[in-house]
N, C-alpha and C positions, 0 to 999 in steps of 0.2 A: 337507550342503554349504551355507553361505553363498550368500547372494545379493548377486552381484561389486557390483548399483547402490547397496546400502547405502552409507552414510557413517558406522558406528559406530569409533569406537577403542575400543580395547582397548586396558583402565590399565596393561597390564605393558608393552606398547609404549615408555610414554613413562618409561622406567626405561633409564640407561644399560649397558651392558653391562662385565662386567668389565673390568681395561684389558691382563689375557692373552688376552680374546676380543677385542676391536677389532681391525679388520682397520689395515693401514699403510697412510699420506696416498697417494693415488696421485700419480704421477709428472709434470712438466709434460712435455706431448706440444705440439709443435710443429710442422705438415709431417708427424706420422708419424716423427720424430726424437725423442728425449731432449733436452729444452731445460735441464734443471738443471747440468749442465755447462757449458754454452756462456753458461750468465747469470754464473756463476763464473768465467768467462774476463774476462767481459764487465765486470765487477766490479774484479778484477785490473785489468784494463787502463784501467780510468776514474781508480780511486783514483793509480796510477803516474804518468798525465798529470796529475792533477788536482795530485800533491804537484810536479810538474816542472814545470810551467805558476808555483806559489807559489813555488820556488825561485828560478827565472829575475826573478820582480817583485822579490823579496825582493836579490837579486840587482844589480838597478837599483835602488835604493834605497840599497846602501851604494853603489855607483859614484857614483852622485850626493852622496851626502853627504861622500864623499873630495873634491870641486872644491871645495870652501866656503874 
């Protein structure tokens, strides 16, 4: 049995594992919730304001440019 205070590594350590052995990224936990969801929500509803907010300027801008 090893002694736990050593500091050796061990060269096969630093060799990555296959990529059918790597375990999957975990999850973002937030609260004890699933947050991957709710940033997709989150996403959705920023880029929707975000292209409705350009429309609206875009918008005023020909208004304005029809008084000339």
């Amino acid at each position: 049995m090893a002694d736990p205070t050593t500091t050796e590594t061990v060269a096969a350590a630093a060799v990555p594992a296959p990529a059918a052995v790597r375990a999957k990224p975990a999850k973002t936990i937030d609260a004890g919730k699933q947050a991957n969801r709710r940033i997709g929500v989150r996403l959705v509803i920023y880029t929707v304001a975000t292209h409705a907010f350009a429309g609206f300027i875009l918008l005023l801008f020909e208004l304005g440019n029809r008084n000339k």
